[in-house]
DRENLUM-392762 format. One line per 4 residues: number of its first residue (from 1); their letters; for each residue x, y, z of N, C-alpha, C. Coordinates in pm, whole numbers, plus 50000, padded with zeros to 5 digits. Layout:
BEGIN
NUM) A) X:Y:Z:X:Y:Z:X:Y:Z; ...
REM end
This chain:
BEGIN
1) XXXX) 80610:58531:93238:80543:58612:93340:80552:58760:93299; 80418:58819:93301:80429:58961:93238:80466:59077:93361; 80560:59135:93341:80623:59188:93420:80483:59369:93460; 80511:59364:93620:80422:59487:93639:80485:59640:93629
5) XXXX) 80414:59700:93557:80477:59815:93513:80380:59959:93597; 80512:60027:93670:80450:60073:93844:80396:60243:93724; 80254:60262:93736:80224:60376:93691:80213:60480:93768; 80202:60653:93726:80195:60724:93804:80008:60738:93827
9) XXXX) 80000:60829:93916:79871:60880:93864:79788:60884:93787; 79689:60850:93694:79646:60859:93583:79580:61006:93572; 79544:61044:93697:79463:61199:93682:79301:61205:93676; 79269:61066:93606:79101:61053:93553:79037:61116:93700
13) XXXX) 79038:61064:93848:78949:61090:93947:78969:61240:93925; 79058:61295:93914:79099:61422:93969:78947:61533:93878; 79027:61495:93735:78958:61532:93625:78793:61571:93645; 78765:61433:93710:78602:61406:93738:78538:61532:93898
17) XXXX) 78717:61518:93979:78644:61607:94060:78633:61755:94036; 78733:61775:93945:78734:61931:93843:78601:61954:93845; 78529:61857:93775:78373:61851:93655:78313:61853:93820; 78295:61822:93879:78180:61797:94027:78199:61919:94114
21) XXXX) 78312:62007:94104:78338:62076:94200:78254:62161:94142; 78243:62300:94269:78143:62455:94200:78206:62526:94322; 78236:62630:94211:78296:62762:94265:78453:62723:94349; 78491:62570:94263:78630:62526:94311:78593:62483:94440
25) XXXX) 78510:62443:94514:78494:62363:94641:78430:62221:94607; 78504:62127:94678:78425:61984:94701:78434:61911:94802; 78346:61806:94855:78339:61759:94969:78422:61648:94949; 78456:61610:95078:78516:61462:95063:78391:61366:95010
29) XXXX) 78294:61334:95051:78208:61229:94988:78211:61265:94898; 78213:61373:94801:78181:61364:94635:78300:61307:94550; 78423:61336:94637:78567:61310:94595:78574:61152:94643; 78509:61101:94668:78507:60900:94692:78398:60894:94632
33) XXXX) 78273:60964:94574:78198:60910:94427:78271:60924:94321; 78362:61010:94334:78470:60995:94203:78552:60920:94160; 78561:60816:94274:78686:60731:94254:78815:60727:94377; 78773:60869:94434:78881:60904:94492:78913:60873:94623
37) XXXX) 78994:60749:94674:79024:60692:94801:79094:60821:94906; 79050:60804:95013:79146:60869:95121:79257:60880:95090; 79328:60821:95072:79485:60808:95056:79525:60887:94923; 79442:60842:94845:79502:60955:94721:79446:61088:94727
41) XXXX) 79323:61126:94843:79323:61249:94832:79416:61352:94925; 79425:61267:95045:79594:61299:95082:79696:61321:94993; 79691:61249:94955:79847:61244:94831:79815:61349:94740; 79643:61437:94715:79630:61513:94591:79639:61684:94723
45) XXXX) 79647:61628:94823:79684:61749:94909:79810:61815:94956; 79905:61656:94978:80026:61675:94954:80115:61714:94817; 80066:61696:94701:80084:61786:94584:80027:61938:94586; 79963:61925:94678:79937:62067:94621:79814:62114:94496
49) XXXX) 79703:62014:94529:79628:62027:94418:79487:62024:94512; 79477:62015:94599:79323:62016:94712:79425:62071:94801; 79370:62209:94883:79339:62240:94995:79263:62249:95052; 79276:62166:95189:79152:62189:95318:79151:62287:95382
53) XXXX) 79015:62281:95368:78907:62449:95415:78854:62395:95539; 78770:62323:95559:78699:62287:95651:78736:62097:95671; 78675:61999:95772:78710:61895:95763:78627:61828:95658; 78711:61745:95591:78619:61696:95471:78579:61822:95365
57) XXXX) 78632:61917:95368:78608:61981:95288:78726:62070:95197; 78760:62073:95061:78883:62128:95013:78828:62187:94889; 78950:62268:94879:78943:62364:94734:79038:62337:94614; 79009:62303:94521:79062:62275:94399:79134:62381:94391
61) XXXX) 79283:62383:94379:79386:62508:94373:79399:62587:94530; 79486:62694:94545:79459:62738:94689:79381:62851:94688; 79343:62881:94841:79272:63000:94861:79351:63087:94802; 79271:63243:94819:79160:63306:94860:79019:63235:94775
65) XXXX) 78912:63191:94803:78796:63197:94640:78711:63281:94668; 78661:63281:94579:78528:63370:94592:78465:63412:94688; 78354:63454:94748:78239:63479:94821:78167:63390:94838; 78162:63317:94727:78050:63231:94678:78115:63088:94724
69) XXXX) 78233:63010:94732:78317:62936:94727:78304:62954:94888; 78333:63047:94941:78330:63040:95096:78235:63014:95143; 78092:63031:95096:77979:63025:95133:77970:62880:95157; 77959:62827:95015:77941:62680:94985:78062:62598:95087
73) XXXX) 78158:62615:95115:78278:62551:95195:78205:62568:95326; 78112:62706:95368:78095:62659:95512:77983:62545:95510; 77910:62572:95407:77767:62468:95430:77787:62332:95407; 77878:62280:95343:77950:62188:95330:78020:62125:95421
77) XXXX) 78071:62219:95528:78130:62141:95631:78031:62114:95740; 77861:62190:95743:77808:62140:95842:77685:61986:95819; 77745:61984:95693:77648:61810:95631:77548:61870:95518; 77528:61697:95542:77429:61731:95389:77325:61788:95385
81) XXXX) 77229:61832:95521:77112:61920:95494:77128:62030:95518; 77206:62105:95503:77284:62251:95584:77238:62304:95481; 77158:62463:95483:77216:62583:95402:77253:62706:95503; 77325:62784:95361:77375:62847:95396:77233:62953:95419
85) XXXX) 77226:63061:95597:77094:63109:95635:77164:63234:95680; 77076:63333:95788:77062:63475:95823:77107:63575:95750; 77239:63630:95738:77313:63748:95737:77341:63626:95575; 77411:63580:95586:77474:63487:95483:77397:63424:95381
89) XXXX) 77282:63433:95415:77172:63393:95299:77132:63505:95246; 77125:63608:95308:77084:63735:95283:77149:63817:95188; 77294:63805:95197:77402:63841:95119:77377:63751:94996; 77346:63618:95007:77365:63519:94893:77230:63593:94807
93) XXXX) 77136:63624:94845:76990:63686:94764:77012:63832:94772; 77097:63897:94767:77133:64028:94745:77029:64147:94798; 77004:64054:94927:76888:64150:94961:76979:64262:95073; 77089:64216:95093:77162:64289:95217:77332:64316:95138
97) XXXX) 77394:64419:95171:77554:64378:95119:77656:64367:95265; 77565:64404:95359:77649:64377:95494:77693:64268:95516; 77862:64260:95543:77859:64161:95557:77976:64132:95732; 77931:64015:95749:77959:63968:95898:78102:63930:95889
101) XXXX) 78139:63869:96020:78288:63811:96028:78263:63662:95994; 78137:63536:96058:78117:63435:96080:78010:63360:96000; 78025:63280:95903:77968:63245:95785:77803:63181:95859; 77671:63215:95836:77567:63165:95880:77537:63057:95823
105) XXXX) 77513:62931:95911:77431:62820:95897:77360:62763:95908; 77221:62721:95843:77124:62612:95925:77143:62514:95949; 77140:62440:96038:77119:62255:96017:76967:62198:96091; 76944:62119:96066:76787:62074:96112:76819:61894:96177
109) XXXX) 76966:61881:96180:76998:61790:96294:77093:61794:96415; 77079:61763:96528:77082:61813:96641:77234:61751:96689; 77274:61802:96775:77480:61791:96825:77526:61843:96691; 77663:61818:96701:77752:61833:96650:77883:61885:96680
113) XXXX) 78004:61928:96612:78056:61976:96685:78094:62126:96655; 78158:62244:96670:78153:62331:96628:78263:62358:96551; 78242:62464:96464:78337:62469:96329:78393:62591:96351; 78510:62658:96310:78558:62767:96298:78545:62843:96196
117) XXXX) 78496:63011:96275:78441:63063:96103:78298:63049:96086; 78248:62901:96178:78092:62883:96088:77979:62908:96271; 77905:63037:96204:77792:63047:96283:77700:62934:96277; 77674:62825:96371:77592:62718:96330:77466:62765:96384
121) XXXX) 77302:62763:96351:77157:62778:96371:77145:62634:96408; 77087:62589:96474:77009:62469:96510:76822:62487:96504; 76720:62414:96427:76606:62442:96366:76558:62259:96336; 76431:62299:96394:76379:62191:96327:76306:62147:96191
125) XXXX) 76282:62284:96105:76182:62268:96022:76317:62410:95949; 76366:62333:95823:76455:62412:95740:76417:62408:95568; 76355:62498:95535:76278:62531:95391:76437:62603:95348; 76440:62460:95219:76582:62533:95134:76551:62524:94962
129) XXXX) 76667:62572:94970:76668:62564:94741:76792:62543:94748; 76829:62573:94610:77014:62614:94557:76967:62694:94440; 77103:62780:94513:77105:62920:94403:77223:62907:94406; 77268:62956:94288:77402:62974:94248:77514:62848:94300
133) XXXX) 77424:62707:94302:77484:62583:94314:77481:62560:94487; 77470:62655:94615:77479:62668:94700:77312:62667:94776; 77329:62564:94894:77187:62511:94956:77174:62650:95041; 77062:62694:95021:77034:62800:95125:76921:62860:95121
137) XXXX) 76859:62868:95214:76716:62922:95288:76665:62984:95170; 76515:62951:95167:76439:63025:95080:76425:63177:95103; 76360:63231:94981:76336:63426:95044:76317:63406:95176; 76169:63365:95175:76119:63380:95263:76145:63334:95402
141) XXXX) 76217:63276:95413:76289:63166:95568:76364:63285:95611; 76481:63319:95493:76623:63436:95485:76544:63528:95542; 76437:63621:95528:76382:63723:95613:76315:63713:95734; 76272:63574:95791:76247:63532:95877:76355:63558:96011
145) XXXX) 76421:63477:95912:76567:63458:96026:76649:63605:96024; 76682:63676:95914:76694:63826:95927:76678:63935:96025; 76542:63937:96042:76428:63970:96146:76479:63966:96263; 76507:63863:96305:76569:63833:96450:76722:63833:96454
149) XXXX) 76813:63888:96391:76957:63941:96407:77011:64075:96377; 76875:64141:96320:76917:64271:96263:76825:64341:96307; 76843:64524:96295:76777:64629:96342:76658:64631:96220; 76581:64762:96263:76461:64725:96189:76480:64818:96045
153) XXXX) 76586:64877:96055:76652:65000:95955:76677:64907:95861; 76770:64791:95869:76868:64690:95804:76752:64572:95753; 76673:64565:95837:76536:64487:95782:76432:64565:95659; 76416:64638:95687:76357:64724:95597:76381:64762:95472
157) XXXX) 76539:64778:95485:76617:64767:95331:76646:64624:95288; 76643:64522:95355:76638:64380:95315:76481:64370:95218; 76403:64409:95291:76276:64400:95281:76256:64471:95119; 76282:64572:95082:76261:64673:94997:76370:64592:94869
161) XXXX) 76472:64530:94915:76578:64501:94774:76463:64336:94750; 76416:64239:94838:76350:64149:94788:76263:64168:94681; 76189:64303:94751:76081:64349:94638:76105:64378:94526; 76228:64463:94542:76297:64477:94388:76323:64424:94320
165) XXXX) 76370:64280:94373:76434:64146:94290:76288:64053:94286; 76234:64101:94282:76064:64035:94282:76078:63857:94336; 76152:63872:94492:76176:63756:94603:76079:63760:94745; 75988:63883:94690:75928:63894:94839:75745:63867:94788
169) XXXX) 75782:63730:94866:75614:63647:94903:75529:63728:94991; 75443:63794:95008:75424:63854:95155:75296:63752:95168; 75199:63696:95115:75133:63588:95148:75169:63473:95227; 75286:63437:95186:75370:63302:95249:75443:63415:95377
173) XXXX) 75517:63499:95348:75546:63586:95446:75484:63559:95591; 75376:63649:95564:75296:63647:95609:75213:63505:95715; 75198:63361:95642:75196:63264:95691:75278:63215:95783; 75406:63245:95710:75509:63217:95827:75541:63283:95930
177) XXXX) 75505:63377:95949:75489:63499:96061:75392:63429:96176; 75256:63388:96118:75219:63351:96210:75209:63207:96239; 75265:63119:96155:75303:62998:96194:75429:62977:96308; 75494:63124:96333:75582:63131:96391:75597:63201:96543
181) XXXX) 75458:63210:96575:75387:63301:96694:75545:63316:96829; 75559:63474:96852:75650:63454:96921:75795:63455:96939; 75812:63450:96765:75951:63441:96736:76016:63592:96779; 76147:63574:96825:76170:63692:96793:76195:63787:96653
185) XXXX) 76217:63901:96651:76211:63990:96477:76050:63977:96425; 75986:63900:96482:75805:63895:96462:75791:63998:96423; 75752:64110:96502:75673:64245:96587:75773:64347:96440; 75935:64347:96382:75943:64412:96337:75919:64383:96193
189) XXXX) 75915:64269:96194:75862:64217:96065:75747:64279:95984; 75646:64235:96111:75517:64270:96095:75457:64460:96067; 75585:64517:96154:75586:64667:96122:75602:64733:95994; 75730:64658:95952:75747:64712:95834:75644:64626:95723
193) XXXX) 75587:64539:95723:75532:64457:95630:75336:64549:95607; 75363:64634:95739:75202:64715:95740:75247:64814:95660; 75331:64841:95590:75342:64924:95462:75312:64846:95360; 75326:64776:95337:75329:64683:95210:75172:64651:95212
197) XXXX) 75083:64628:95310:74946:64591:95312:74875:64741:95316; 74889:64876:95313:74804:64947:95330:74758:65000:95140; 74625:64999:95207:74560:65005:95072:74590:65060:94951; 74601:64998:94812:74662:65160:94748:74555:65297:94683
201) XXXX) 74608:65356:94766:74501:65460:94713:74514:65540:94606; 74389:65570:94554:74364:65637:94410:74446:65787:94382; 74499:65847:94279:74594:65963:94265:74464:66065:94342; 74347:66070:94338:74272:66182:94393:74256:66164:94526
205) XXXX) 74297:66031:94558:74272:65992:94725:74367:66064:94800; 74466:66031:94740:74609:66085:94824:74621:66180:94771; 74598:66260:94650:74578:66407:94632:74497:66473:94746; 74384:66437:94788:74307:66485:94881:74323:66468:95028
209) XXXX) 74370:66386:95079:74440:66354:95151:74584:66480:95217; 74628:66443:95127:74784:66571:95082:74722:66708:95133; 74613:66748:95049:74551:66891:95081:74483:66909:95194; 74455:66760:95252:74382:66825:95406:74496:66860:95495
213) XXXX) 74597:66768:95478:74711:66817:95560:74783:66953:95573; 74728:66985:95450:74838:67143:95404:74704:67214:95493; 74606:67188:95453:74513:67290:95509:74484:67285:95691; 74520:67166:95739:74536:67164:95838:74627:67220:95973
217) XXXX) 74745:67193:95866:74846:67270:95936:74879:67410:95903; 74763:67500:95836:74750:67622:95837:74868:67627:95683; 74898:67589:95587:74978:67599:95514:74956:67661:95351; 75016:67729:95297:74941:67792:95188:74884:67714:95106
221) XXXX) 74765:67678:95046:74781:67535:94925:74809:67603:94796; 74844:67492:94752:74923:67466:94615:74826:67443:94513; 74886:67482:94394:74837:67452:94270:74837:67280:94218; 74742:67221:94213:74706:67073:94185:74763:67057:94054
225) XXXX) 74837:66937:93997:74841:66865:93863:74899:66975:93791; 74999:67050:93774:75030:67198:93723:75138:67130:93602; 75162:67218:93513:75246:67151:93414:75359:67264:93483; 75454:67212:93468:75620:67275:93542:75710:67243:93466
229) XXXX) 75805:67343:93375:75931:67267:93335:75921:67144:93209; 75771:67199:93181:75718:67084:93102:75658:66951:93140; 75650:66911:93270:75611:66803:93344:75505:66834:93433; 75389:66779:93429:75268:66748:93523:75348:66702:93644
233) XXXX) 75313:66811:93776:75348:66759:93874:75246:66756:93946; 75258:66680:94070:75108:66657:94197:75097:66844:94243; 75193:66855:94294:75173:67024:94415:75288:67085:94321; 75220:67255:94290:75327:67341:94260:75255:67462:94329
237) XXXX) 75400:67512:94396:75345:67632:94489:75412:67780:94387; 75406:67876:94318:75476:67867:94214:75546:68016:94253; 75512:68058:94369:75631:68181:94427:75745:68121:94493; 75707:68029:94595:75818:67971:94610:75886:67862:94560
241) XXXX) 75831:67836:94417:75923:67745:94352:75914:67628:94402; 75823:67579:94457:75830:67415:94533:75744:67336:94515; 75775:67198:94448:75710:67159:94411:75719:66998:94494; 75596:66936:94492:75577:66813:94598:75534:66724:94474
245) XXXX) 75586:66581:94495:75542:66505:94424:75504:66366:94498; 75370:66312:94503:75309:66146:94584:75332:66052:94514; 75392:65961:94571:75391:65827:94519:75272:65709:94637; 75192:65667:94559:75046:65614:94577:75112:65488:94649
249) XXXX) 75226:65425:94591:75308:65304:94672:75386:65309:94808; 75374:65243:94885:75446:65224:94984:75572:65267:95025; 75610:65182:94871:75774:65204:94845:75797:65186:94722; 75924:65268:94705:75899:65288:94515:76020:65275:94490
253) XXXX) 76038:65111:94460:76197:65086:94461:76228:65004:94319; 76111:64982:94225:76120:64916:94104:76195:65012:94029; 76336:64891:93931:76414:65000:93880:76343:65105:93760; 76229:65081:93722:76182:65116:93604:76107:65260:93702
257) XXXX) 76069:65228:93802:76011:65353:93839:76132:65420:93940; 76164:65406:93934:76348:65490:94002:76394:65509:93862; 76404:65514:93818:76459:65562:93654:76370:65662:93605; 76250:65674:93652:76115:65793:93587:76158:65859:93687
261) XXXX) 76148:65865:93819:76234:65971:93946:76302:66065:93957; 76437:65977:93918:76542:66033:93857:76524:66126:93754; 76494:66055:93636:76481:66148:93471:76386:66283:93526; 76262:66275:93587:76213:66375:93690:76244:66504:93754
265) XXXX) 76352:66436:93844:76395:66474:93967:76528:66616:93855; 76603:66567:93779:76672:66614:93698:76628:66700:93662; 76538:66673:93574:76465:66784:93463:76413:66912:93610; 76348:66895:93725:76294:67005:93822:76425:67067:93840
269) XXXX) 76575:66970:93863:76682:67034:93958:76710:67152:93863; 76721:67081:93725:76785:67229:93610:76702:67342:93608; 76572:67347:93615:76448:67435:93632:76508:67542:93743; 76600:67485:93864:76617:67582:93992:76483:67554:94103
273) XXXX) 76438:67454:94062:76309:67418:94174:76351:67328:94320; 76279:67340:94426:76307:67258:94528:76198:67115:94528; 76258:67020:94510:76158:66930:94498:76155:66844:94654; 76016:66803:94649:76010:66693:94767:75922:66610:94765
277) XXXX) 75964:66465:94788:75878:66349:94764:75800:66304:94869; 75679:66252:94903:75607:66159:94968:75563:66037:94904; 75529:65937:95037:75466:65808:94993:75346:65834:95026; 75256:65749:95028:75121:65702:95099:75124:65696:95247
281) XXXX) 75227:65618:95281:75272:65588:95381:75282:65707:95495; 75385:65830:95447:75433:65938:95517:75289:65986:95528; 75231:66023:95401:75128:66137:95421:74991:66071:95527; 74951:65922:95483:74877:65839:95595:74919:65845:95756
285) XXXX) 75051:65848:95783:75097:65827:95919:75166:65893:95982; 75213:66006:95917:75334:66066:95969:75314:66236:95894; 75159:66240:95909:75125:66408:95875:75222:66511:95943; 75230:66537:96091:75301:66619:96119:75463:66634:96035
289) XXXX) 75555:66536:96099:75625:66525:95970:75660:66564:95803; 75537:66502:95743:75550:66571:95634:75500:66734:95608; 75432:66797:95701:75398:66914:95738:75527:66980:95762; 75610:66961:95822:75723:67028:95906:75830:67065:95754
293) XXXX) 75833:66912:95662:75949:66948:95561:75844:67042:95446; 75714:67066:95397:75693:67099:95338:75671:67306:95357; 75685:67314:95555:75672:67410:95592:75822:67457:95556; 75935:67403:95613:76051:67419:95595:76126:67415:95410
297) XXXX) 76050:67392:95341:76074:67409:95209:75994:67554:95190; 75889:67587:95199:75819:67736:95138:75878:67822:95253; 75942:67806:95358:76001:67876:95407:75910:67941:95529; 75765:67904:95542:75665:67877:95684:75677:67834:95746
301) XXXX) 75575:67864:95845:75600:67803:95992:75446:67708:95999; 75446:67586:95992:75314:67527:96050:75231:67532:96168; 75088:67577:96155:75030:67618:96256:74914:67549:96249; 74898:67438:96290:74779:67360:96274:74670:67420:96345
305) XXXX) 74528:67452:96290:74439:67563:96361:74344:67428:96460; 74340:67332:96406:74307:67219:96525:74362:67095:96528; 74361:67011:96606:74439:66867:96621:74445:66805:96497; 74510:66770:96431:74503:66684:96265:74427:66555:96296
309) XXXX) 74348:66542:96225:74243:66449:96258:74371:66306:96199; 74276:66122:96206:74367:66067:96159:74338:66044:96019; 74496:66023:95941:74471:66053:95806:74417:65901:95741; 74477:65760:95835:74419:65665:95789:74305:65618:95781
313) XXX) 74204:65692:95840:74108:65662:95824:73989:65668:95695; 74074:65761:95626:74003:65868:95515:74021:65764:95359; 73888:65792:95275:73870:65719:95153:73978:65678:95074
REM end
C-alpha cells in the first residue's frame, strides 16, 4: 500500500492568479477560474498573500495600490457589467484631475446592496470600453454624466482636455444630448458645446470683425498684420506698445499650438510689450468685454459712439 504523502501548497493557482490579476486586483470568480477553491483563498488571506478590498474582491500583496487598482477594486465589487463612470471616469480619461472622496459607478442592473467607498449610478442603457484594463464609460457617456455633477467652469475644462486628447466626438456628443431630452447638465452641455459649433472664420473675418469693435467703442485703431520683435502680429498699437493677437478657434488647447503661444508670447514679453489674446468666441459674443481689456491695456477709456451692433451676425 503506497503510503500518502501530505503536500504543502503547490502555489500553481496562486501563480495563475499573479498572471490574471491587473494593477494587483482580482475578483473572486477569476480566482475559482484559476483553480482556486474558497477555502484556499481564505487560507491565501490568512497568509497574508490576498487582501480584501471589497466583498469578493482582493489585492495581491497589501494596500495602499494605485489609483488605478482602486478604481478597478470598486468596479469589481459592483459585478460584471459595472464601469467605472462620472467624476471617476473622468479622472480615468484625464479629462478632469479633481478628485472626489467616493469611487463612481455605473451598473445597468437594478437592487443591490450598497458598498462602502462606492458611489453606485443606477442606468439602463450603459455604453462602456476598457482602458487601462478597467471597464468604464465611453468619452462620450463620461461627459454626459459629468454634465450633471459638476459646475459649468469644471465642465468646460473637462470639455477642452477631451479635445486635447482628441476624445471629444461632438457628433455622437451631440446625438446623445438629444437622445437624452431633459437630462439634467443638458442646457450646460449644450452651452459650452456652442463654442465648438460656431463657424470658423477666415483671418480677415475676425480681423474685421476685431476692427469694428475697436471702432465702435470709440478706440484708437491699430496697425493690422505689423511685423513686431520680428513676428507678424494681428493688432500693433505702436505708442502704446500693445499688441492683440486672434485666435480664429474656439479654443486653442492643441499642444502644438500652445507651444507656438508660448514661443510667441516670450519673444513679445522680452520686447517689453503688453500682449493680449482673443478667441472668435470673445470677440463674436462678448465685444464689450473685450473692449474694456483692450481699453484698459492702451490705457483709454471706451466710449462706444452707438449701441455695438451684434457681432454674430457678421461674414
Amino acid at each position: 500500500m503506497r503510503r500518502k504523502i501530505a503536500t504543502r501548497d503547490s502555489g500553481e493557482p496562486f501563480a495563475l492568479a499573479q498572471q490574471r490579476a491587473r494593477h494587483r486586483v482580482i475578483s473572486l470568480a477569476s480566482l475559482t477560474a484559476v483553480g482556486a477553491s474558497e477555502t484556499r483563498v481564505r487560507r491565501w488571506v490568512g497568509q497574508g498573500r490576498l487582501f480584501p478590498l471589497h466583498q469578493g474582491v482582493y489585492s495581491l500583496g497589501p494596500p495602499p495600490l494605485t489609483r488605478h487598482g482602486d478604481w478597478l477594486a470598486a468596479v469589481l465589487a459592483c459585478g460584471a457589467t459595472a464601469a467605472l463612470s462620472h467624476l471617476s471616469a473622468a479622472q480615468l480619461w484625464a479629462f478632469t484631475s479633481f478628485l472626489s472622496g467616493p469611487f463612481d459607478v455605473s451598473v445597468d442592473t437594478p437592487g443591490g446592496r450598497r458598498r462602502p467607498g462606492i458611489r453606485v449610478h443606477r442606468t439602463t442603457h450603459l455604453p462602456r470600453v476598457t482602458e487601462a484594463h478597467i471597464p468604464v464609460t465611453t468619452p462620450t457617456r463620461t461627459l454626459l454624466d459629468l454634465a450633471a455633477v459638476t459646475d459649468g467652469t469644471a465642465l468646460r475644462r473637462a470639455i477642452e482636455e477631451a479635445d486635447r486628447l482628441d476624445r471629444l466626438y461632438l457628433k455622437e456628443l451631440a446625438h446623445a444630448i438629444e437622445q437624452r431630452r431633459g437630462r439634467r447638465g443638458n442646457a450646460a452641455l449644450r452651452e459650452v458645446l456652442a463654442d465648438y459649433t460656431l463657424p470658423a472664420p477666415t483671418r480677415s473675418t475676425l480681423e474685421a470683425l476685431f476692427l469694428d469693435l475697436i471702432r465702435e467703442y470709440g478706440l484708437p485703431l491699430p496697425k493690422v498684420n505689423a511685423i513686431v520683435a520680428g513676428l507678424e502680429v494681428d493688432m500693433w498699437w505702436p505708442e502704446a506698445r500693445v499688441v492683440v493677437e486672434l485666435d480664429g478657434a474656439a479654443f486653442h488647447s492643441h499642444d502644438a499650438a500652445q507651444a507656438r503661444d508660448l514661443d510667441r508670447e516670450a519673444i513679445l514679453h522680452r520686447a517689453g510689450l503688453t500682449l493680449r489674446r482673443f478667441s472668435w468666441r470673445q470677440v463674436s459674443r462678448e465685444p464689450e468685454l473685450v473692449a474694456e481689456i483692450v481699453a484698459g491695456a492702451l490705457g483709454a477709456q471706451p466710449q462706444p459712439r452707438l449701441q455695438p451692433r451684434s457681432l454674430t451676425s457678421s461674414g
